[in-house]
VOGU-3710 file (C-alpha; in Angstrom, 3 decimals, decimal comma):
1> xxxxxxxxxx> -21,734/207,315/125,666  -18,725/205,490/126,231  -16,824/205,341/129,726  -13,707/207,649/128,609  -16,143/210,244/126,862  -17,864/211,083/130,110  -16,881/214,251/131,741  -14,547/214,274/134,870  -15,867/214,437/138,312  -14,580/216,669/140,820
11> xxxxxxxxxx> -12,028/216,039/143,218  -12,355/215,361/146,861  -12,167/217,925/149,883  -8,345/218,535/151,364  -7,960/216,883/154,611  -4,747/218,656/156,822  -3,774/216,202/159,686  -1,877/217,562/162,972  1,293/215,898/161,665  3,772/215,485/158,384
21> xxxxxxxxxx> 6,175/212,849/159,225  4,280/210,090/157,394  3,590/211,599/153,885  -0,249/209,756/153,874  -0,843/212,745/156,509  -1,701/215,268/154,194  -3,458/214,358/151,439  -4,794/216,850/148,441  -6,474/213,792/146,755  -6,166/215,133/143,403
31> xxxxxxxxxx> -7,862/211,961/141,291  -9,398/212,322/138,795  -12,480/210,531/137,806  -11,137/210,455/133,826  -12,951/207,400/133,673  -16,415/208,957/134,613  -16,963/206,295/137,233  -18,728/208,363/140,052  -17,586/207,026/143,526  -17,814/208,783/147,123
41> xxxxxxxxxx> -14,532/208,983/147,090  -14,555/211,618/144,478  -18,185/213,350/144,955  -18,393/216,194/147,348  -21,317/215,667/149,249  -21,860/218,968/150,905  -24,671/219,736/148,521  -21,713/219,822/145,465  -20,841/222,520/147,053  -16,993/224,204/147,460
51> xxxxxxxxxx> -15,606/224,435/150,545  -13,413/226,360/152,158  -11,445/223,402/153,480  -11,498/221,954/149,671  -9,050/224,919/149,124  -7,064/224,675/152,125  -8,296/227,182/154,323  -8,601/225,668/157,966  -7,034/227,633/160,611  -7,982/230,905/162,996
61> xxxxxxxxxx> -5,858/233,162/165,136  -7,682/234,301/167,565  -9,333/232,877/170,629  -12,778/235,029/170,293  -16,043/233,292/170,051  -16,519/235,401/167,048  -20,318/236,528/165,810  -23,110/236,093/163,461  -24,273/238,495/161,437  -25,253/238,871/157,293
71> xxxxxxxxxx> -23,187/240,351/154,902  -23,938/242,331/151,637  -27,497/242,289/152,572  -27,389/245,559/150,457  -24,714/245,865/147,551  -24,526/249,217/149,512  -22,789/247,804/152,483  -20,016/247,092/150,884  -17,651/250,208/150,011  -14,047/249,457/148,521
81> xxxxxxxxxx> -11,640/252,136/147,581  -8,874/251,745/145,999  -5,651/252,836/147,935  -3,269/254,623/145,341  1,095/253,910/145,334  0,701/257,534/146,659  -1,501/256,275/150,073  -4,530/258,051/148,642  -7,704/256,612/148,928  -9,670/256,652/146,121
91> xxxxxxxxxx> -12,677/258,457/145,413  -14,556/259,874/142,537  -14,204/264,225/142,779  -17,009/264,756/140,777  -19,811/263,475/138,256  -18,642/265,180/135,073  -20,744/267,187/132,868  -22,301/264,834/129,870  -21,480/265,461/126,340  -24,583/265,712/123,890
101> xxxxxxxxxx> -22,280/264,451/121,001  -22,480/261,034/121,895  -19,855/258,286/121,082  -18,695/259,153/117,608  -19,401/255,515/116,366  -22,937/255,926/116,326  -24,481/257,349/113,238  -27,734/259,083/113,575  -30,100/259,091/110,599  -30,602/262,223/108,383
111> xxxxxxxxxx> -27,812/263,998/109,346  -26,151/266,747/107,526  -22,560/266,426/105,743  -19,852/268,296/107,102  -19,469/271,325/104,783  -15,744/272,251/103,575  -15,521/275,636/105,596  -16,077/273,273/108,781  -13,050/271,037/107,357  -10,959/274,264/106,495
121> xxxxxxxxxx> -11,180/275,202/110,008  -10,507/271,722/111,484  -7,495/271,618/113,718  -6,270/268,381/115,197  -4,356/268,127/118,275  -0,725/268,221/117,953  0,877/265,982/120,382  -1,048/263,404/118,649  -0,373/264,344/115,200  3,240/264,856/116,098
131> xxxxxxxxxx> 2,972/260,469/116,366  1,476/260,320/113,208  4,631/262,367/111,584  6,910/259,875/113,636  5,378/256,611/112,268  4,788/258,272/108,336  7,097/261,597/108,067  6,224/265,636/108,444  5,487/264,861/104,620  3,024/262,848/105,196
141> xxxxxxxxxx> 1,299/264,774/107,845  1,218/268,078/105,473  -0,561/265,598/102,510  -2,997/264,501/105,099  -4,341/268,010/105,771  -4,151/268,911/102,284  -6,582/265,692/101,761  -9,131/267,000/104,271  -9,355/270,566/103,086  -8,903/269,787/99,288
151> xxxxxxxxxx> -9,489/265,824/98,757  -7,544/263,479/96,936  -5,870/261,205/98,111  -1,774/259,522/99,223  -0,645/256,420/99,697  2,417/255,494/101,779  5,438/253,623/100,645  6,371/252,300/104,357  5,288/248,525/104,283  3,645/247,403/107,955
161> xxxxxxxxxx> 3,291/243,634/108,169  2,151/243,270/111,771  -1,921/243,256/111,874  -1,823/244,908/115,518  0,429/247,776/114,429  -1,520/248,387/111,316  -4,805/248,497/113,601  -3,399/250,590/115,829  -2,550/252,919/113,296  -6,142/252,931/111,778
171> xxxxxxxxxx> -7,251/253,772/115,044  -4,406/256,529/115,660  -5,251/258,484/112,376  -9,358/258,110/113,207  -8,363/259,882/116,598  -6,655/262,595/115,402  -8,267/263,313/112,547  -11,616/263,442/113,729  -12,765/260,662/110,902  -12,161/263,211/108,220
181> xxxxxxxxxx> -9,511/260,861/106,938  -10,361/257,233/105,615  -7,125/254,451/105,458  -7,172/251,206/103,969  -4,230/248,900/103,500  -3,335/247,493/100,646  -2,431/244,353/99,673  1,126/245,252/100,527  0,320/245,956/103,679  1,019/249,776/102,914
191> xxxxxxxxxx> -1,168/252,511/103,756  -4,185/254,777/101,417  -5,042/257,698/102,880  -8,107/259,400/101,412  -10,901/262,161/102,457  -13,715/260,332/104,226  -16,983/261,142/101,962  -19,674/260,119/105,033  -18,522/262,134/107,734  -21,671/263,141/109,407
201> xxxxxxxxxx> -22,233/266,032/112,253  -24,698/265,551/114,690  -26,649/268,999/113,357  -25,511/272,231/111,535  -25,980/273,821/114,952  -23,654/271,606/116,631  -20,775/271,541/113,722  -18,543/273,235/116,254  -18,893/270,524/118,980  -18,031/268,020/116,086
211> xxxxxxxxxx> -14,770/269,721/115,859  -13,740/270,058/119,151  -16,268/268,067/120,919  -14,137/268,838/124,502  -16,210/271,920/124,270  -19,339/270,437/125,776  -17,275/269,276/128,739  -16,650/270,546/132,027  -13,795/272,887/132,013  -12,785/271,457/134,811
221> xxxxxxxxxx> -12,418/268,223/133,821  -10,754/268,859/130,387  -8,219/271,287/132,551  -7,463/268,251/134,823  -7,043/265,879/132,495  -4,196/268,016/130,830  -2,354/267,540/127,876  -3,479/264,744/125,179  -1,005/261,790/125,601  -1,297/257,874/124,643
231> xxxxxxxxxx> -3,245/256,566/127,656  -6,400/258,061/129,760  -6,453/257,053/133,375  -9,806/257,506/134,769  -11,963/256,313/137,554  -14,636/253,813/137,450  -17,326/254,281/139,925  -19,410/250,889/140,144  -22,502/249,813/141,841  -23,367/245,687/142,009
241> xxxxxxxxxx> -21,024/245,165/138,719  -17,745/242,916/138,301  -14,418/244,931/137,423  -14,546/242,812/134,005  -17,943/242,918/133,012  -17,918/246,991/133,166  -14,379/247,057/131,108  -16,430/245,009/128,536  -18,958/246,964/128,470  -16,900/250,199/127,607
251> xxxxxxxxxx> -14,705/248,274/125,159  -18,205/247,488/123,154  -19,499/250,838/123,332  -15,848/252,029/122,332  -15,442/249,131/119,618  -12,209/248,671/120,728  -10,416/245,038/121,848  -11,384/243,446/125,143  -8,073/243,669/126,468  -7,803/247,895/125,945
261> xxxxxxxxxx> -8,779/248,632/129,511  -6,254/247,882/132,403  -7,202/247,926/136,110  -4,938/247,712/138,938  -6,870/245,571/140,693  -10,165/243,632/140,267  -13,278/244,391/142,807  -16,073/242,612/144,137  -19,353/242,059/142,098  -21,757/242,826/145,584
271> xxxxxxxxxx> -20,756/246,274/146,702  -20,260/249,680/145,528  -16,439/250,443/144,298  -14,154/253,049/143,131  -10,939/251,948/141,342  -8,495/253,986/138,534  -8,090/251,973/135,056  -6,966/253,265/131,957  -7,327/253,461/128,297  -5,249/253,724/124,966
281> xxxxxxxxxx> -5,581/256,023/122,243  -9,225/257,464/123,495  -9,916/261,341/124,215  -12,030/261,882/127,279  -14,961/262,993/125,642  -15,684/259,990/124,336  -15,106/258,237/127,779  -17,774/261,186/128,860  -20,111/260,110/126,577  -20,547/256,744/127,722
291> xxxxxxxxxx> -21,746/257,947/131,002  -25,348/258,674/129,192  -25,199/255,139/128,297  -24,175/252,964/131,548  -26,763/252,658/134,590  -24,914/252,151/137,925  -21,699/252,874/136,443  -19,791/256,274/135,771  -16,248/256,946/134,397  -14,800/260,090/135,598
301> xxxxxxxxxx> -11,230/262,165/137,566  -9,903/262,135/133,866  -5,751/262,556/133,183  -3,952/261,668/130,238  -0,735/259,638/130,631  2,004/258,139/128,971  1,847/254,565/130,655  -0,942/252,401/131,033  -1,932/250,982/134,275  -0,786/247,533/135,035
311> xxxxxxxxxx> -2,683/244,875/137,347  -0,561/245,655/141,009  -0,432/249,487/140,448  -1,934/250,233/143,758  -1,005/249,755/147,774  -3,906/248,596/148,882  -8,348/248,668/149,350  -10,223/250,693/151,926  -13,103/248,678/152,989  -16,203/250,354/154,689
321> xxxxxxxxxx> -18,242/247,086/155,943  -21,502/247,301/157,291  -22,482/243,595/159,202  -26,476/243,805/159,579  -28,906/242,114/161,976  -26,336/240,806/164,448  -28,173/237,603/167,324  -27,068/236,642/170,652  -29,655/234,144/172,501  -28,806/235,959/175,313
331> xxxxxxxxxx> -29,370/239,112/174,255  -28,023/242,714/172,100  -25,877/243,505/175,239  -24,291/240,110/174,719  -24,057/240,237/171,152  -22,700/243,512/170,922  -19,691/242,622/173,523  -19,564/239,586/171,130  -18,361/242,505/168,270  -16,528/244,634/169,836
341> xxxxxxxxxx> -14,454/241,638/171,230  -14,106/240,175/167,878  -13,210/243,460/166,023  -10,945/244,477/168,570  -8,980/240,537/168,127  -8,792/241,496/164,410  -7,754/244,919/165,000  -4,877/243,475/167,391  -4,172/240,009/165,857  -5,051/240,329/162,332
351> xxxxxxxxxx> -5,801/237,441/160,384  -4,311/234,581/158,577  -3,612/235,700/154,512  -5,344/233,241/152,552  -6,591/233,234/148,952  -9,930/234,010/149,308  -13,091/231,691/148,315  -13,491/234,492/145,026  -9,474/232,746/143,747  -11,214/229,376/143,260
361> xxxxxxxxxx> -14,469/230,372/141,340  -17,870/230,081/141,662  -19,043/226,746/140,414  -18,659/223,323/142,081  -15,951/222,421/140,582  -12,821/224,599/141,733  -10,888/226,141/139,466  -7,904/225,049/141,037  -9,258/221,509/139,860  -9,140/222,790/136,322
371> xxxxxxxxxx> -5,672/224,297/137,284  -4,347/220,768/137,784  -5,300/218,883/135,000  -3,236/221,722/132,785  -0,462/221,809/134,525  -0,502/217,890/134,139  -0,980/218,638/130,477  -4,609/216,812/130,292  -6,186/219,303/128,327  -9,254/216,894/127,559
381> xxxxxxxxxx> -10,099/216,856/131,381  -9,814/220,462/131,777  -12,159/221,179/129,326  -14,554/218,564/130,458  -14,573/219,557/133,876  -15,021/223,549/132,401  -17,569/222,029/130,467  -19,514/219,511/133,132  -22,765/220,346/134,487  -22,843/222,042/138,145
391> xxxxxxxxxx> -25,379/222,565/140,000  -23,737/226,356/140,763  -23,410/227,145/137,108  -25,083/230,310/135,098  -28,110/228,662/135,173  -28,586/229,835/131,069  -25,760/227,405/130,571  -27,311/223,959/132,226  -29,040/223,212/128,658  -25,774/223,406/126,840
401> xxxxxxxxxx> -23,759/221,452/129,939  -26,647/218,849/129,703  -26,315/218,278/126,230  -22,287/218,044/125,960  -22,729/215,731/128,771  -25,130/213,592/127,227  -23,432/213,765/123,569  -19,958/215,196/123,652  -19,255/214,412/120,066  -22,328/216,918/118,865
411> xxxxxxxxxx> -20,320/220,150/119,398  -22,620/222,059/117,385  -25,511/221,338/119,519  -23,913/222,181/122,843  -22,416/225,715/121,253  -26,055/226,798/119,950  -27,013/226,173/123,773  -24,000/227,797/125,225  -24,646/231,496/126,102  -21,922/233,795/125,026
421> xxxxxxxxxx> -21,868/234,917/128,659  -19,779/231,997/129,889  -16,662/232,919/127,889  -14,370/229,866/128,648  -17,182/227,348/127,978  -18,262/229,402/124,622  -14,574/229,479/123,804  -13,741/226,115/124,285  -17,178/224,631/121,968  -16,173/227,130/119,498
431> xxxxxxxxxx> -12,701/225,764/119,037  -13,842/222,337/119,196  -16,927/222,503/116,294  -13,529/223,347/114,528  -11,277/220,756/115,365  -13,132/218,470/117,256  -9,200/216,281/119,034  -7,255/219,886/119,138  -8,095/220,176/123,191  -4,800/221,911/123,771
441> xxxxxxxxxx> -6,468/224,553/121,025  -9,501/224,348/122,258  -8,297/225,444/126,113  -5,812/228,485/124,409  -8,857/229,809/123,026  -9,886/230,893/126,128  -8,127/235,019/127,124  -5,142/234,714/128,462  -6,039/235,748/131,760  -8,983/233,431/131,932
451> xxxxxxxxxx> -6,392/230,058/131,496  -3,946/231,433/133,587  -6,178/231,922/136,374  -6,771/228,078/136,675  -3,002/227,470/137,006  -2,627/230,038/139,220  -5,758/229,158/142,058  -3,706/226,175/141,924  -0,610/227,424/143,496  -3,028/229,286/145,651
461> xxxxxxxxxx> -4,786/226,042/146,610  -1,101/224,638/147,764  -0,244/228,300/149,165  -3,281/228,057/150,984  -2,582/224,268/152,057  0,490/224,822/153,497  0,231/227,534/155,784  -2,414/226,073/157,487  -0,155/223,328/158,769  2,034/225,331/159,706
471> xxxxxxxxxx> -0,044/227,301/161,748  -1,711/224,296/162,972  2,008/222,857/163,877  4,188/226,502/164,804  1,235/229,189/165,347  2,953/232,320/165,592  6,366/231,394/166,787  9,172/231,626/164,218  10,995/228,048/163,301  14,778/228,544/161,868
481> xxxxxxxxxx> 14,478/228,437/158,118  11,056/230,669/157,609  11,366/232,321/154,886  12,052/236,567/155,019  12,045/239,257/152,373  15,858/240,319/152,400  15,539/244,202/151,977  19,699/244,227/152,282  19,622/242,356/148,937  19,405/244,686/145,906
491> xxxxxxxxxx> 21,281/242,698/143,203  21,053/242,488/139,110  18,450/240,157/137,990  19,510/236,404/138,230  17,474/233,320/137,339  15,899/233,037/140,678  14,386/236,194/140,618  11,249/236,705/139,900  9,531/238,750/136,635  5,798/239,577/136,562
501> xxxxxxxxxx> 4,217/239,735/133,486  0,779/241,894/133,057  -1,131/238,980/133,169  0,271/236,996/135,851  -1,291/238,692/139,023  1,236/241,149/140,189  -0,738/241,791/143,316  0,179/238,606/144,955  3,815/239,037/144,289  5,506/241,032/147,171
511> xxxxxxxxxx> 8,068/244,027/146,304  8,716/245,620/150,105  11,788/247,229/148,473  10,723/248,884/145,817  12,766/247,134/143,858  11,921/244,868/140,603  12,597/241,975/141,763  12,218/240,197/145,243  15,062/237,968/147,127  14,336/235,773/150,111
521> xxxxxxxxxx> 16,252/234,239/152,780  15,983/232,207/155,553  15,515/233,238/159,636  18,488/232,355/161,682  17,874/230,778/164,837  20,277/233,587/166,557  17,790/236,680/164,783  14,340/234,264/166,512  16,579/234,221/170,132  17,070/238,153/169,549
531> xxxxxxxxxx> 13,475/239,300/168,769  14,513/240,650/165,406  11,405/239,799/163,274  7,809/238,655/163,852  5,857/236,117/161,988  4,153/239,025/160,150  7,358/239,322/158,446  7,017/235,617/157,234  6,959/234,361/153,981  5,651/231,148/152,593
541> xxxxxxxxxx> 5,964/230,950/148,028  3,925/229,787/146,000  5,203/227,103/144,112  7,011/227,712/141,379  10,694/227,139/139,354  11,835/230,895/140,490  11,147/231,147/144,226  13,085/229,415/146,945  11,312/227,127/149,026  11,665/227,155/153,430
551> xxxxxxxxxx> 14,884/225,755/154,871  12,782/223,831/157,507  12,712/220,399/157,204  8,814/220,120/157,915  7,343/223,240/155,518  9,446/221,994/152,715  8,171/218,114/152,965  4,251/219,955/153,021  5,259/221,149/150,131  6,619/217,722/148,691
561> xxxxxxxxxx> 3,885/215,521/149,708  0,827/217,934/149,168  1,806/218,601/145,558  3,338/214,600/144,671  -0,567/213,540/146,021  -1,428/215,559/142,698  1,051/213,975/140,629  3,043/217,262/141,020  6,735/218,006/141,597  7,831/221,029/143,542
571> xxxxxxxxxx> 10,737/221,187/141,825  9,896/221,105/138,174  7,393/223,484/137,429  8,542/224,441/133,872  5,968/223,686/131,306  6,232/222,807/127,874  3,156/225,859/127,373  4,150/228,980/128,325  1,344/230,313/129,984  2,089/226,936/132,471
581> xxxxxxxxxx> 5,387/227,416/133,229  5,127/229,030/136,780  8,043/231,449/138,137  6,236/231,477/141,651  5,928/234,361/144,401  5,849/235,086/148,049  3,377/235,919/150,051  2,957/236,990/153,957  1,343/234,428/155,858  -0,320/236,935/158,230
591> xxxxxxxxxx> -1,985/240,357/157,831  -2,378/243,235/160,452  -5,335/245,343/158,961  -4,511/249,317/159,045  -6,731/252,142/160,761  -9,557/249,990/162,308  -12,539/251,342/163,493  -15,856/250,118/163,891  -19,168/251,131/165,226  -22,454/249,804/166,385
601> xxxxxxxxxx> -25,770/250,814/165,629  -29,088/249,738/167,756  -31,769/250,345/164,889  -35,728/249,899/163,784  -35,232/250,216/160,355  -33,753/246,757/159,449  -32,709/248,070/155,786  -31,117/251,545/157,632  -28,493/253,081/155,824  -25,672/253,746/157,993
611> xxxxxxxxxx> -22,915/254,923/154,936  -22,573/257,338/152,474  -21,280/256,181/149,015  -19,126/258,773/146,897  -22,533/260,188/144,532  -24,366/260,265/147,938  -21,434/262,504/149,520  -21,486/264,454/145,871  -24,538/265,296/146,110  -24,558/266,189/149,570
621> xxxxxxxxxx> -22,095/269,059/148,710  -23,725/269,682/145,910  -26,922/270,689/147,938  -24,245/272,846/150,186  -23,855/270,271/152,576  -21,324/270,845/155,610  -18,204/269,211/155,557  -19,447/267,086/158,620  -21,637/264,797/155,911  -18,682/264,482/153,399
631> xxxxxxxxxx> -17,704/261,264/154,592  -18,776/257,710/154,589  -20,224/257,451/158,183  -23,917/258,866/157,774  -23,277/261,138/160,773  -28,037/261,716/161,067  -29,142/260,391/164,155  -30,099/256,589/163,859  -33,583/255,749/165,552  -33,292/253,057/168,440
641> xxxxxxxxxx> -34,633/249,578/167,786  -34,187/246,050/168,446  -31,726/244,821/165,144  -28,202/245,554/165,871  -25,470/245,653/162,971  -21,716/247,764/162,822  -19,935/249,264/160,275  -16,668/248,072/160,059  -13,488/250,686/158,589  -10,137/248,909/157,651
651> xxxxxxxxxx> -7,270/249,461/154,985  -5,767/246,244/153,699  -2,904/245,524/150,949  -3,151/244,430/147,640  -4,854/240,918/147,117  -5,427/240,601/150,928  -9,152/239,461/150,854  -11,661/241,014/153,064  -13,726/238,238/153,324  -10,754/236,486/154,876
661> xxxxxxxxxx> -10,699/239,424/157,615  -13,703/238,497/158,255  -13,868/235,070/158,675  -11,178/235,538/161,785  -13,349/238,302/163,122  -16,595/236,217/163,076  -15,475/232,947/163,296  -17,715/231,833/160,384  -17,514/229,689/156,943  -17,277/231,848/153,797
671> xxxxxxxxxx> -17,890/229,045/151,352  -21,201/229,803/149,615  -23,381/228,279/151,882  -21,471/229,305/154,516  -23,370/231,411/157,579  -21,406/234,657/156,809  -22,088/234,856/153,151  -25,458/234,025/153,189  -27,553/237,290/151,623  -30,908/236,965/153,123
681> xxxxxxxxxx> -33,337/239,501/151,313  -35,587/241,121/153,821  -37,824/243,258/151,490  -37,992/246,208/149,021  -38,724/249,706/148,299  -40,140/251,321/145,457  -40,796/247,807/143,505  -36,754/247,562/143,946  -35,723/244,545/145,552  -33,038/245,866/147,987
//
C-alpha cells in the first residue's frame, strides 16, 4: 500500500498555556498525518485513548478536594427526566393496557378475509379523512367509500411528482382507511385507488377490534390522547438504551423512515430515562402495540398534535445520581465530609459549561478530528479517519477496519466485513463500492445528523478551548467586552442573527427571550464597576459566520490563533456544502445547577438500591402504595454497613452535561479511562449481571 493510501492518524492532545500574547501559546495541533507517516508527534499515547484535555476541557471552579466514587455501577443509578417548556418534569403516568391486535403490518397465517358486512360497517375517522378530501376533493372521498363497500376502482387526475409527497399520501390513505383501500401510482405519477383483496383480520371473533382497534385500549389513554391529528407525542420510557437506537427500533417495527421520530433531546445510553418524542401519521394503537414487542422499553402518556417535536423543545433534565462505594484512607467520616463539601461547592459555585466527553464520540479518534478535515473540505481524510482501525471501536467492526486498512482499494471486501451497526462506516463503503474517487459522495451518504455532528464537536472542541483560557486568565471576574445576551434587543431578523434548523442542535443555541432569534452585546466597563451582571450571565459563541465574536482583545486572538493552528479562519466559516456552512451560537460559560439535594447512605449491601424508577413507583401504587413511596428516594430503611455512596438530585438546562457537574464536584477525569467513569462490576443476581 502506497504512502498516500494509508489512513490518517489522529491528531495530537490540545495544550492551553497561561498566556496568549505569542500566538505559539496555544496550540490545537490539528496535523494531519495524510501521509500515513506515524510520528509521536501525532500518536496519542495515553493508551489511544481521548482525553478530556484533547477536547479542551482543563479548568475547575472550585477549591474542594473533590471525591472518588463509581458511577453507573447500575444503569439504575442513573435517572434523567426530561424537564418540559412548561417546568414539568417528566414522568411516565402509567403503563398502558396492551393491544392483542398487534402492529397491523404483520400478517398472521390462515387468517380469515374480512367479510363485506364488516366493510359496510367500517367507519374511518374524520379529521383524517377530512385531509384526504383536501389533497383529492369531497369527490374523491365519496368514490373511495363506495370502493370499499362495493369494489371497483378510481383513479385521480391530480399529477404528484414529488416521491415524498406521493409516499406520504400512500401512507395517509393506509391510515385512514384501515388497508381496505390499495393505491398505486402510475406512470404519471397520478393516483389508482382500488379495494384491497388481502385484507386479513386477526380472527372472526376479533373483526370488531380490526375496525376500531382503539377498542382494546385503555379508555384512559385513548381519552387523553384526544382527538386524531397529524402527529402523536408520546413518552419513551428507556432502560440501558440510546435515544437513537430505540427510535430505530420503532421506525422498523412501524416500517416507516428513520427520520419519522423526533426527540427533544437525546439521553444517555447507561441509565434509565424518560423523554416525550413524537410521531407522524400513526394512531396510538399501533404505538401500543409495540410495547408487546420491546424489552426495557415502553411508549406511553399518548396526545395527538398538530406539530411535531423539534430537537430543543424542552427546558431542561432532572438528574437523580446515585455515586456508589465512596474511599477515604482516613476513613467514612472523612470521606463523607469529603461529599458533602464537594456537593455543597457545586450546589453554590456550579460548574464550568463544557461540551461533554459524549460531543466528541466514543472511539480514539475524536469526532471533532473528523469535523476538521470537512470543514477543510478533505473528504478523503474524513472518511479514512471514520474508517481507521481504533482500538475503542465496535469491536464487530475491527475485521472490516483491518481490511480497508490493509487494502483500501478492495471496497467490497471491507463492506462484507462492515456490520450494518456502524452506520457512517457502512454508509461510507457502500457509496464507495459505487464510485470508488466520489469521497465528497461517499461522506453525504452518511444521515444528515450523523455528518453534521462532526462539524459541529468541532466548534465545540474550540468552544470548549477557549473558555478554558479564559478562566485560566479572568476566573470569574468580568473583562469589558464579554459577551451578554441583550434581552432589550427584540428586532426583525438581520443577517447576524441566528436560524436553527431541526438538525443543527437547537439545544446549544440560547433563546433567554423567548424570542427567535438571539442578539449579543458586549459588557461595559461602567455595568462591571456597578455590579450589574455576573459571569453566569456570560457568553462565549461558537464559531461561526452569524455570531459576533468578544470585544476583548485577548478572547478574540484565542479565537484567532486556536482555529488558524487548524488551518481555520474565524471569520470565514461559509462553506461551499451546506451542511458546512456554520451560522454559530452562544453559549453560557458557567452553570448554577437548580434544586440540589443530596444524601448519604452508610450500607452492607454494596448493590443497594437507594431510588425508585417510574415502573417501580407504578407499581408501588398499583399495589396501593402510600403516597410517601411515590417518589424517587426509596424512603425503606437502609441497613448500616461499611460502603458509603449518595444520591445526588439536580435540574440542569438543555445540553448542560451532567457528567460535567460532576467532574467539578469530584474533581475527577471523565475521559474513558478516567477514575469517575470507570464501571466496575461487583457481581450479579439471578444469572443477571448487574
Amino acid at each position: 500500500m502506497s504512502e498516500i493510501d494509508q489512513p490518517p492518524s489522529k491528531r495530537t492532545k490540545l495544550h492551553i498555556e497561561s498566556s496568549i500574547g505569542n500566538s505559539n501559546n496555544i496550540t490545537a495541533s490539528a496535523q494531519v498525518a495524510t501521509e500515513g507517516k506515524v510520528t509521536e508527534a501525532n500518536v496519542n499515547t495515553d493508551h489511544n485513548d481521548l482525553t478530556e484535555t484533547d477536547v479542551g476541557i482543563t479548568q475547575y471552579l472550585g477549591s474542594h478536594s473533590g471525591f472518588r466514587g463509581v458511577l453507573k455501577q447500575r444503569y439504575t443509578d442513573f435517572l434523567v427526566h426530561e424537564i418540559l417548556e412548561s417546568g414539568e418534569v417528566l414522568h411516565i403516568k402509567r403503563i398502558p393496557v396492551q393491544s392483542s391486535t398487534g402492529p397491523r403490518d404483520k400478517i398472521v397465517a390462515k387468517e380469515e378475509p374480512l367479510v363485506s358486512e364488516d366493510r359496510e360497517q367500517f367507519q374511518p375517522d374524520p379529521t383524517l379523512e377530512a385531509r384526504i378530501s383536501s389533497t383529492f376533493g369531497k369527490d374523491c372521498v365519496t368514490k373511495l367509500q363506495d370502493i370499499i363497500k362495493q369494489g371497483g376502482h378510481y383513479k385521480s387526475d391530480l399529477v404528484f411528482d414529488d416521491k415524498d409527497e406521493r409516499g406520504q399520501i400512500h401512507r395517509l390513505v393506509r391510515d385512514v382507511y384501515g388497508g381496505l383501500i390499495d393505491t398505486k401510482t402510475t406512470e404519471n405519477n397520478m393516483f389508482w385507488f382500488s379495494q384491497a383483496k388481502n385484507f386479513y383480520s386477526r380472527k372472526t371473533s376479533d373483526r370488531r377490534h380490526k375496525k376500531n382497534p382503539s377498542s382494546l385500549l385503555d379508555p384512559v389513554v385513548q381519552q387523553l390522547a384526544g382527538t386524531r391529528d397529524v402527529f402523536t407525542h408520546f413518552s419513551i420510557y428507556k432502560e440501558n438504551k440510546e435515544s437513537q437506537e430505540v427510535c430505530r427500533l420503532i421506525t422498523k417495527f412501524l416500517r416507516k423512515k428513520p427520520n419519522s421520530v423526533s426527540v427533544a433531546g437525546t439521553k444517555d445510553r447507561r441509565g434509565v430515562t424518560v423523554q416525550r418524542a413524537s410521531i407522524e401519521q400513526t394512531p396510538i394503537e399501533r404505538l401500543v402495540s409495540l410495547n408487546k414487542a420491546f424489552r426495557d422499553i415502553i411508549l406511553t402518556d399518548f396526545v395527538y398534535q398538530k406539530n411535531r417535536i423539534k430537537l430543543g423543545d424542552l427546558q431542561g433534565n432532572q438528574f437523580v445520581i446515585t455515586i456508589r462505594d465512596i474511599e477515604h484512607p482516613d476513613g467514612l467520616d472523612l470521606a463523607e465530609e469529603a461529599v458533602s463539601r464537594s456537593l455543597t461547592s457545586l450546589q453554590q459555585t456550579g460548574f464550568i459549561n463544557y461540551f461533554g466527553m459524549q460531543r466528541f464520540g466514543t472511539h480514539s479518534v475524536s469526532t471533532h478530528v473528523v469535523g476538521l478535515e470537512l470543514l477543510r473540505s478533505n473528504y478523503r481524510e474524513a472518511a479514512n479517519l471514520i474508517l481507521s482501525p481504533q482500538p475503542f471501536a465496535l469491536p464487530d467492526s475491527i475485521p472490516a477496519r483491518e481490511q480497508y486498512a490493509h487494502n483500501p482499494t478492495d471496497i467490497s471486501a471491507a463492506l462484507k466485513l462492515m456490520p450494518r451497526s456502524c452506520n457512517a462506516e457502512f454508509c461510507i463503503l457502500s457509496a464507495l463500492n459505487q464510485a470508488s474517487n466520489d469521497w465528497l459522495g461517499a461522506i453525504m451518504h452518511i444521515p444528515r445528523n450523523l455528518r453534521t455532528m462532526y462539524v459541529h464537536a468541532y466548534q465545540s472542541f474550540v468552544w470548549n478551548s477557549v473558555v478554558s483560557y479564559r478562566i485560566q486568565k479572568y476566573g470569574l471576574q468580568l473583562v469589558e467586552g464579554d459577551l451578554l445576551i441583550d434581552v432589550a434587543i427584540k428586532e426583525q431578523k438581520t443577517q447576524n442573527d441566528i436560524t436553527p434548523t431541526e438538525d443543527d442542535f437547537e439545544e446549544d443555541v440560547i433563546d433567554t427571550t423567548g424570542a427567535k432569534y438571539v442578539k449579543v452585546r458586549p459588557i461595559t466597563a461602567a455595568e462591571i464597576e456597578q455590579g450589574k451582571f455576573t459571569v453566569f450571565d456570560i457568553v462565549m459563541p461558537t464559531p461561526g459566520f452569524g455570531i459576533v465574536y468578544p470585544e476583548h482583545s485577548d478572547l478574540r486572538q484565542a479565537y484567532e490563533t486556536i482555529m488558524q493552528s487548524d488551518g481555520m479562519d474565524p471569520y470565514n466559516m461559509r462553506h461551499n456544502v451546506k451542511d458546512f456552512s456554520l451560522p454559530g451560537s452562544y453559549r453560557s460559560i458557567l452553570s448554577m445547577p437548580k434544586d440540589v439535594s443530596f444524601q448519604c447512605y452508610r450500607h452492607a449491601d454494596l448493590l443497594q438500591q437507594f431510588v425508585r424508577t417510574d415502573t417501580d413507583i407504578i407499581s408501588a401504587r398499583e399495589k396501593g402504595g402510600s403516597k410517601d413511596v411515590l417518589q424517587e428516594l426509596c424512603q425503606e430503611e437502609v441497613p448500616v454497613g461499611e460502603h458509603l455512596s449518595v444520591v445526588l438530585k439536580m435540574k440542569l438546562g438543555a445540553s448542560q452535561y451532567a457528567t460535567m457537574a460532576l467532574r467539578e464536584a469530584m474533581r475527577l477525569s471523565t475521559s474513558r479511562r478516567g477514575d469517575m467513569l470507570d464501571m466496575r462490576i461487583f457481581g450479579s443476581r439471578n444469572g443477571t449481571l448487574i
